[in-house]
Wavefront OBJ file of the C-alpha trace (Angstrom):
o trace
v 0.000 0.000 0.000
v 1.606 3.438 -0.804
v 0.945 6.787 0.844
v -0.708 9.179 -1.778
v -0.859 12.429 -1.096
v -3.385 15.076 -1.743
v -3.626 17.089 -4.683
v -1.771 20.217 -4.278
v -4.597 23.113 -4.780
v -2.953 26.459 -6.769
v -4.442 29.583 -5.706
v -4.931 32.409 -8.586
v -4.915 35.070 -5.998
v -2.350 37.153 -7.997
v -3.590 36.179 -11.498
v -4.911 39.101 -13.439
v -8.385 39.047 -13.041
v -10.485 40.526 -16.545
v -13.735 41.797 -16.024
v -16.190 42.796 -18.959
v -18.338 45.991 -18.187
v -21.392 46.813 -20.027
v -22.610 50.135 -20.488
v -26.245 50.272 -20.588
v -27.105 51.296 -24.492
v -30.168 51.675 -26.399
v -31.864 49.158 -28.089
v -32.638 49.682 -32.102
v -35.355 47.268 -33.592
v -37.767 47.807 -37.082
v -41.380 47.143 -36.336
v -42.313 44.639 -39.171
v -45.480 44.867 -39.146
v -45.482 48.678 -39.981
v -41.904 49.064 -41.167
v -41.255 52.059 -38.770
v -37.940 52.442 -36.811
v -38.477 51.756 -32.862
v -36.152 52.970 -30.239
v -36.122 51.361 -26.606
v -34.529 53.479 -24.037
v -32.297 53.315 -21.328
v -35.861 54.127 -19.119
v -37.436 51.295 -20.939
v -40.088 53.834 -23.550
v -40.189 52.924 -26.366
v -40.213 55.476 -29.411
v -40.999 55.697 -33.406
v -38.552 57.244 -35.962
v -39.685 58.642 -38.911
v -38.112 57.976 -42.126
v -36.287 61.782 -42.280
v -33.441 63.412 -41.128
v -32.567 63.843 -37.848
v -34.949 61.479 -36.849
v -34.106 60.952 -33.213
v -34.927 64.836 -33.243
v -38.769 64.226 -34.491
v -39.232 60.561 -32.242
v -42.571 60.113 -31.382
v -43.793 57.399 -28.507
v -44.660 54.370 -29.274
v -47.154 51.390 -27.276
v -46.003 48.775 -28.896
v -49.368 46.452 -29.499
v -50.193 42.459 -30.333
v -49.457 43.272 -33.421
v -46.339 44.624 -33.016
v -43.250 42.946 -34.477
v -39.883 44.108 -33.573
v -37.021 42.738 -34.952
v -33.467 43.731 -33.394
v -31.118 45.660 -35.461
v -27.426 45.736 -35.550
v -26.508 48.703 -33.473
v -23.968 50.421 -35.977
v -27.134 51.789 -37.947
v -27.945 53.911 -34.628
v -25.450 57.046 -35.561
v -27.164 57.281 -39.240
v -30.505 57.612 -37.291
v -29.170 60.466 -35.191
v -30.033 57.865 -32.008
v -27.373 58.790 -28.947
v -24.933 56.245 -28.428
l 1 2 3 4 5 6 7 8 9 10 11 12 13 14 15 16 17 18 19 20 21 22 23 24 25 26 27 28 29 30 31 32 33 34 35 36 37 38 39 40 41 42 43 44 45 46 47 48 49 50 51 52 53 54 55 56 57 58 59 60 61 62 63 64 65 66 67 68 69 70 71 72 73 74 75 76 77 78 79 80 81 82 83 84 85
């Protein structure tokens, strides 16, 4: 019979630790159903765009119904909407 000994346990106390932080952002989606722009905010409203310039500027709320089908969109297409970052 031979003496085995425990396995040795390694602490990562001094390894780097890497921590992802997420800034809260707003949420760009097209309503399907009506093919209008929708905005969710960082308050949770949601919004319409209309299809002009500056559209963030003219944003109009929106109650978003059974009918209501939002698809998410990438977020890079929020600057050419005038949407805040």
């Amino acid at each position: 019979m031979t003496d085995q000994q425990p396995p040795t346990l390694v602490s990562d106390q001094d390894a780097p630790t890497l921590l992802a932080v997420r800034r809260p952002t707003m949420s760009l989606f097209v309503d399907r159903s009506t093919q209008q722009w929708v905005v969710l905010d960082l308050e949770g409203r949601f919004w319409t765009l209309p299809h002009t310039g500056h559209a963030w500027q003219h944003r109009q709320p929106f109650q978003p119904t059974e009918d209501t089908v939002l698809e998410i969109v990438p977020g890079h297409y929020k600057p050419f909407l005038g949407v805040p970052l």
